[in-house]
N, CA and C atoms as an extended XYZ file, in Angstrom:
300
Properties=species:S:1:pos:R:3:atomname:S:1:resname:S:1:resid:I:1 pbc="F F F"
N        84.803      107.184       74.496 N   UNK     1
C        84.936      108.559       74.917 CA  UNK     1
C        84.312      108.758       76.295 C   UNK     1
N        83.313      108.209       76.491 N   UNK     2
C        82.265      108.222       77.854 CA  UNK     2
C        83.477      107.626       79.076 C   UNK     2
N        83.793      106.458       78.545 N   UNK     3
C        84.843      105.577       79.376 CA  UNK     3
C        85.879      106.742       79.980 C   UNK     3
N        86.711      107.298       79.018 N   UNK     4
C        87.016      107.954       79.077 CA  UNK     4
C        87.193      109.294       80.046 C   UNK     4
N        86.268      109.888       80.045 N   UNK     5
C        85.726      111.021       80.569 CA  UNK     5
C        85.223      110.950       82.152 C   UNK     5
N        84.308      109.437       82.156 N   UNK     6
C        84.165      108.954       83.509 CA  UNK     6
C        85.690      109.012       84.348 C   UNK     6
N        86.356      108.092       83.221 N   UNK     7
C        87.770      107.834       84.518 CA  UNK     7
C        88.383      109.047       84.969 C   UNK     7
N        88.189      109.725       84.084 N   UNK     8
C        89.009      111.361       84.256 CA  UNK     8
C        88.089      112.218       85.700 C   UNK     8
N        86.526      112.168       85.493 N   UNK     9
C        86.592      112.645       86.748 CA  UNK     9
C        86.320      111.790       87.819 C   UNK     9
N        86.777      110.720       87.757 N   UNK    10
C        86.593      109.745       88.898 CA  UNK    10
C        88.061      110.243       89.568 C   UNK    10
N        88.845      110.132       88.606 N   UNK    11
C        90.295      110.286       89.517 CA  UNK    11
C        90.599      111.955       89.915 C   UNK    11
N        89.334      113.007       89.294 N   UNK    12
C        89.648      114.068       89.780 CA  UNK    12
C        88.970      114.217       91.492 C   UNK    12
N        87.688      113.249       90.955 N   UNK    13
C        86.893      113.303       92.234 CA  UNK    13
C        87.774      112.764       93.388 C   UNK    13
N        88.448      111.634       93.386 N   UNK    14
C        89.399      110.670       94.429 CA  UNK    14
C        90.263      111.556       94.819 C   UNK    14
N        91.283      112.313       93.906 N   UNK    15
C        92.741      113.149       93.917 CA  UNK    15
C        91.967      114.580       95.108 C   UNK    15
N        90.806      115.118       94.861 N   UNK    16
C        90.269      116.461       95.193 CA  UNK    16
C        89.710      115.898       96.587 C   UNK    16
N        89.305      114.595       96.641 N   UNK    17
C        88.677      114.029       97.739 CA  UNK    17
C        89.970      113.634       99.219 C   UNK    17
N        90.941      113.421       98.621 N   UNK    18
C        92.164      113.361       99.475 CA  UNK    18
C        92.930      114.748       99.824 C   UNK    18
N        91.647      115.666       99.421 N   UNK    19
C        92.524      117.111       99.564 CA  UNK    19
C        91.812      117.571      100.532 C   UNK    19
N        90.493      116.779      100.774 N   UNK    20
C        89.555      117.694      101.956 CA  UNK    20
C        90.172      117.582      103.036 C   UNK    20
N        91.171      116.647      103.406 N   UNK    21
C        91.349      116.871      105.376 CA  UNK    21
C        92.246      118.413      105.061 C   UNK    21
N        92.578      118.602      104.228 N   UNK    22
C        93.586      119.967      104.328 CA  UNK    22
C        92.937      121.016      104.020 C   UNK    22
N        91.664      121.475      103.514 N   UNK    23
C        90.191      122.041      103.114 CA  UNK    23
C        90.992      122.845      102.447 C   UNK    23
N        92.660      123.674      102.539 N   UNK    24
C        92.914      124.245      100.960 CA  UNK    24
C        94.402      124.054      100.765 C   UNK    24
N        94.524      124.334       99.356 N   UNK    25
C        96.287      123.870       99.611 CA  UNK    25
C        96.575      124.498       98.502 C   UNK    25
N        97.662      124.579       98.187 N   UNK    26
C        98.091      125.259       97.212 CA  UNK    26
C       100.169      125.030       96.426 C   UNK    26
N       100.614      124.514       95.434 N   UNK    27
C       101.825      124.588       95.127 CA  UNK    27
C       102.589      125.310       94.125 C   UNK    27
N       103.661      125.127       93.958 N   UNK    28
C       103.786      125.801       93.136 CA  UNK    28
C       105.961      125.434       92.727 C   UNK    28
N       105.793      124.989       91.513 N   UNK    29
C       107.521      123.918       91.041 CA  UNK    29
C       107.622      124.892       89.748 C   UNK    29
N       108.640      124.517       89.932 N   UNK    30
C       109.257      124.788       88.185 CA  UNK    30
C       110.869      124.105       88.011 C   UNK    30
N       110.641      124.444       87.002 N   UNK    31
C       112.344      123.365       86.315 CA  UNK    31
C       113.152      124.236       84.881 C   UNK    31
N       114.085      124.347       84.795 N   UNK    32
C       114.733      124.684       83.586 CA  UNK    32
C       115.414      123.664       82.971 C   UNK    32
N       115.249      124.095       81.918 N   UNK    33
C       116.018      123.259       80.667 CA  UNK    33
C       116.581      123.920       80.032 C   UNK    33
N       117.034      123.620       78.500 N   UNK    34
C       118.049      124.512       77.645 CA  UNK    34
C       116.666      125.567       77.301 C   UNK    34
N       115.575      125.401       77.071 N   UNK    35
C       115.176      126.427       76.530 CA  UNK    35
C       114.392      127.777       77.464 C   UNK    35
N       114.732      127.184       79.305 N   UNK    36
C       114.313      128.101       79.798 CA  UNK    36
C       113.865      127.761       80.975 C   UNK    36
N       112.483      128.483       81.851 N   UNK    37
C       111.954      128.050       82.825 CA  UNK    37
C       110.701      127.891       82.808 C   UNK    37
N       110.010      126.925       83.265 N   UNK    38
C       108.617      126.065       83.200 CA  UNK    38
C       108.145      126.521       84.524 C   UNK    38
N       106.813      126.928       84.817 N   UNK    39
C       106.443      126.920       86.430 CA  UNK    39
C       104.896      125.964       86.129 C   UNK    39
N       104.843      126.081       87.287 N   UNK    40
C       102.987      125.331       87.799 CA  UNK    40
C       102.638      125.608       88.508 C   UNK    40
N       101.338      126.373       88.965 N   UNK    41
C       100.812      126.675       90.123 CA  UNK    41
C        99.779      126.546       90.188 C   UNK    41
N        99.372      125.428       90.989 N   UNK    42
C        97.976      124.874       91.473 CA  UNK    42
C        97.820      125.292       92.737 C   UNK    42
N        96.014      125.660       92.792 N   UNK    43
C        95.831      125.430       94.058 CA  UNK    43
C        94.036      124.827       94.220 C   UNK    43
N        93.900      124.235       95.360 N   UNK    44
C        92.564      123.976       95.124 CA  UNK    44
C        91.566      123.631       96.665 C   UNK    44
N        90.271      123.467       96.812 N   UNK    45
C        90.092      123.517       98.263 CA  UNK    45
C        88.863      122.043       97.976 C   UNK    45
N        88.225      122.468       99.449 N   UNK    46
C        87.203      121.171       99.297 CA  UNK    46
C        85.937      121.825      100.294 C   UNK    46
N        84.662      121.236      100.377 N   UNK    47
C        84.097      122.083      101.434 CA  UNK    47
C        83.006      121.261      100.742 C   UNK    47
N        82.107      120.734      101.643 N   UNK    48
C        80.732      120.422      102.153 CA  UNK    48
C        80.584      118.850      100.603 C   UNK    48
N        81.505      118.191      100.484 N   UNK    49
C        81.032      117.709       99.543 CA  UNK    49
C        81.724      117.211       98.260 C   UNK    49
N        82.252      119.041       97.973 N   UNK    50
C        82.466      119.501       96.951 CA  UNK    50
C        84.148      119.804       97.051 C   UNK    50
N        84.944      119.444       95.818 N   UNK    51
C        86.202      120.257       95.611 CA  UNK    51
C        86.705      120.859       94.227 C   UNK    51
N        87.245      121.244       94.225 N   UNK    52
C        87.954      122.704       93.191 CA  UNK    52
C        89.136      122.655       92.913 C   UNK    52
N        89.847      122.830       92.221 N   UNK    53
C        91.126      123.422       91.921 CA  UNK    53
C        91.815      124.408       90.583 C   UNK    53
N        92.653      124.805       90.453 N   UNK    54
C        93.010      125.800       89.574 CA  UNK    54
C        94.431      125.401       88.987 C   UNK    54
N        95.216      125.235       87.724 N   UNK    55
C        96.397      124.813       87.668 CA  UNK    55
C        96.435      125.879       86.596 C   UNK    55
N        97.843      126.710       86.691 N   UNK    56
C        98.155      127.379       85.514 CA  UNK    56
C        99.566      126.790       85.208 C   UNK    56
N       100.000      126.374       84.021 N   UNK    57
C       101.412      126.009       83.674 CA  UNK    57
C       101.758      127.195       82.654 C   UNK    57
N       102.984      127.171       82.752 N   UNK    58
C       103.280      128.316       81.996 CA  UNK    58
C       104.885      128.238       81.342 C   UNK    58
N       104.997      128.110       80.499 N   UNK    59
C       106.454      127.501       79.815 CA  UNK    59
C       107.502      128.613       79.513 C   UNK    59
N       108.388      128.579       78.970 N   UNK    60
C       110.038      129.268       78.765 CA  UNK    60
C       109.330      130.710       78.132 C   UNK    60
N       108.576      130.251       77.259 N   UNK    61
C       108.734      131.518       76.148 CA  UNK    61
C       107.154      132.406       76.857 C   UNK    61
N       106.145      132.318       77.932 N   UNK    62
C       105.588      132.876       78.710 CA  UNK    62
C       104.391      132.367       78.325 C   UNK    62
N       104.213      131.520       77.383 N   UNK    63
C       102.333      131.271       77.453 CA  UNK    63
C       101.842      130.115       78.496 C   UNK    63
N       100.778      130.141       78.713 N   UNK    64
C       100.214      129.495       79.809 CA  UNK    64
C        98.729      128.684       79.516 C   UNK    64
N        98.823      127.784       80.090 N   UNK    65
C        97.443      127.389       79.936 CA  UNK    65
C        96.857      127.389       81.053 C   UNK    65
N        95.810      127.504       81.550 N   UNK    66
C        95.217      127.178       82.439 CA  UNK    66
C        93.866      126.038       82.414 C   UNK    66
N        94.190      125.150       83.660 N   UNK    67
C        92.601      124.085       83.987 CA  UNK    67
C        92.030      124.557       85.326 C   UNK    67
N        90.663      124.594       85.156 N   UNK    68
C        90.010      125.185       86.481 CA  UNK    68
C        89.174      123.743       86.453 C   UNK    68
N        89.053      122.991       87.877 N   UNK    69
C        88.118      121.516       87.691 CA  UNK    69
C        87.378      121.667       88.988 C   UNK    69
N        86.528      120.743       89.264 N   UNK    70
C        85.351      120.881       90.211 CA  UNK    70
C        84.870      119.442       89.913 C   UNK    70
N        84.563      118.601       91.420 N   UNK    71
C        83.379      117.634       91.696 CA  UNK    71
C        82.800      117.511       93.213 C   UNK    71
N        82.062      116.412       92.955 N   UNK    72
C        81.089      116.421       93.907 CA  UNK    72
C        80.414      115.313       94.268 C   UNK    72
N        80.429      114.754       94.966 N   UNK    73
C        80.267      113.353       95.598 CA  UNK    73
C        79.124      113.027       96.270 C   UNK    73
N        77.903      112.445       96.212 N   UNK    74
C        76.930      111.911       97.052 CA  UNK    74
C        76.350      110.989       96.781 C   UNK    74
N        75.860      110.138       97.459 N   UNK    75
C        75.325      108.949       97.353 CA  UNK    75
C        75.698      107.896       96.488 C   UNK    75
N        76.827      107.650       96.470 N   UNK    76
C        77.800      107.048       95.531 CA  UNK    76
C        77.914      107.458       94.040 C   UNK    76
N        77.591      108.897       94.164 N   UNK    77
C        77.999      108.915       92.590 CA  UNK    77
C        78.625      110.214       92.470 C   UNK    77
N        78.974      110.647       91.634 N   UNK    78
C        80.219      111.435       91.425 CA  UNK    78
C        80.164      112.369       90.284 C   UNK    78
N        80.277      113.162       90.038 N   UNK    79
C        79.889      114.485       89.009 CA  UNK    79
C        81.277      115.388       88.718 C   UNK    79
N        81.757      116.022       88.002 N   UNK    80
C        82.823      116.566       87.803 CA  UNK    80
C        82.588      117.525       86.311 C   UNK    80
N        83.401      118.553       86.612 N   UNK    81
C        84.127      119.269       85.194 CA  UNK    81
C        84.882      120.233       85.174 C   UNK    81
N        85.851      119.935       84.128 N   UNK    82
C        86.909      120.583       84.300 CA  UNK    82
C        87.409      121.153       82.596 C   UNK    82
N        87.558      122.419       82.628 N   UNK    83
C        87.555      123.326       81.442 CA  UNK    83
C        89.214      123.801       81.613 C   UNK    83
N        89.661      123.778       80.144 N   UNK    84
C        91.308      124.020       79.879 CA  UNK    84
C        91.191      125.065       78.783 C   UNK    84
N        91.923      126.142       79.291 N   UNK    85
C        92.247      127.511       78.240 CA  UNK    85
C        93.776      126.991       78.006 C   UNK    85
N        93.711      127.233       76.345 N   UNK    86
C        95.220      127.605       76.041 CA  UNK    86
C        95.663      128.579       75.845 C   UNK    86
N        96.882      128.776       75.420 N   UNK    87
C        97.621      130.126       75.325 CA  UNK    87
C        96.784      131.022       74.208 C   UNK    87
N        96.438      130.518       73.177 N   UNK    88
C        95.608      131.386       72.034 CA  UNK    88
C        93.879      131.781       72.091 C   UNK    88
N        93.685      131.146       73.967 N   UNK    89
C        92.342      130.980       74.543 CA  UNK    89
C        91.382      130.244       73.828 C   UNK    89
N        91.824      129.395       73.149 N   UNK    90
C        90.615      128.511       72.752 CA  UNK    90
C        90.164      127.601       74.022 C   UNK    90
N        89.139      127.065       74.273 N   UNK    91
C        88.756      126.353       75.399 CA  UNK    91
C        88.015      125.057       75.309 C   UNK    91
N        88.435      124.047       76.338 N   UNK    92
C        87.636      122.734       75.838 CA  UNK    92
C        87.496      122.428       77.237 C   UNK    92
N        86.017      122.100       77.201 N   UNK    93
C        85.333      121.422       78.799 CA  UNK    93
C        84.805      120.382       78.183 C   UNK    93
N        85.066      119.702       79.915 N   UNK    94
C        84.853      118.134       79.851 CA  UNK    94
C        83.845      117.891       81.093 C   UNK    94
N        82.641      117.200       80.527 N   UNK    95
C        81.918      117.028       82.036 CA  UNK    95
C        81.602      115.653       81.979 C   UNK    95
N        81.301      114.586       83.394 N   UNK    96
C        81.543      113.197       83.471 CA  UNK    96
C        80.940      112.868       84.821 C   UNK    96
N        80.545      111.749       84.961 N   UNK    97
C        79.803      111.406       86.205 CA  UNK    97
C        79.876      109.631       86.073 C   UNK    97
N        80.523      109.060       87.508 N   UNK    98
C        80.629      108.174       87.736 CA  UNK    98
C        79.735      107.953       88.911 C   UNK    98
N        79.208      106.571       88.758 N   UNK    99
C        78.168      106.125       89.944 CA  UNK    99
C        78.224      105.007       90.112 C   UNK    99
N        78.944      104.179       91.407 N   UNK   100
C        79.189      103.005       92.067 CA  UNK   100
C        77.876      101.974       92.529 C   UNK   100
């Protein structure tokens, strides 16, 4: 589970860390199928260190989940967490720290 959790914010830390030359960004897709239309809208920034982001998905029939994540990088080690609401708002956070 630790294994786990490390890799998750290692690759949030790397993914958020390739976002700082752009310090904020933001997208936003969707797709239909037979049962409708899907969107996603992320956006997230970076600043002194530290980066952020926000993703809400939101499916055909209108519920949405949302992940809000955050890390932070110094001296080779790496800190992160990132908390997911579902549509019925139950919530599960995950916190993790990798160090090289």
């Amino acid at each position: 589970m630790r294994k786990t959790i490390a890799l998750s914010v290692l690759a949030l830390a790397l993914s958020l860390g390739a976002a700082a030359d752009a310090q904020a960004w933001s997208r936003r897709a969707s797709s239909t199928g037979p049962a409708g239309t899907s969107t996603v809208d992320a956006s997230g920034s970076c600043s002194g260190g530290s980066c952020s982001r926000a993703i809400t998905r939101t499916g055909p029939a209108g519920n949405s989940v949302n992940r809000t994540g955050s890390a932070s990088c110094a001296n080779g080690s790496c800190t992160g967490t990132s908390t997911t609401t579902g549509p019925g708002g139950q919530t599960r956070t995950r916190t993790g720290s990798v160090t090289r």
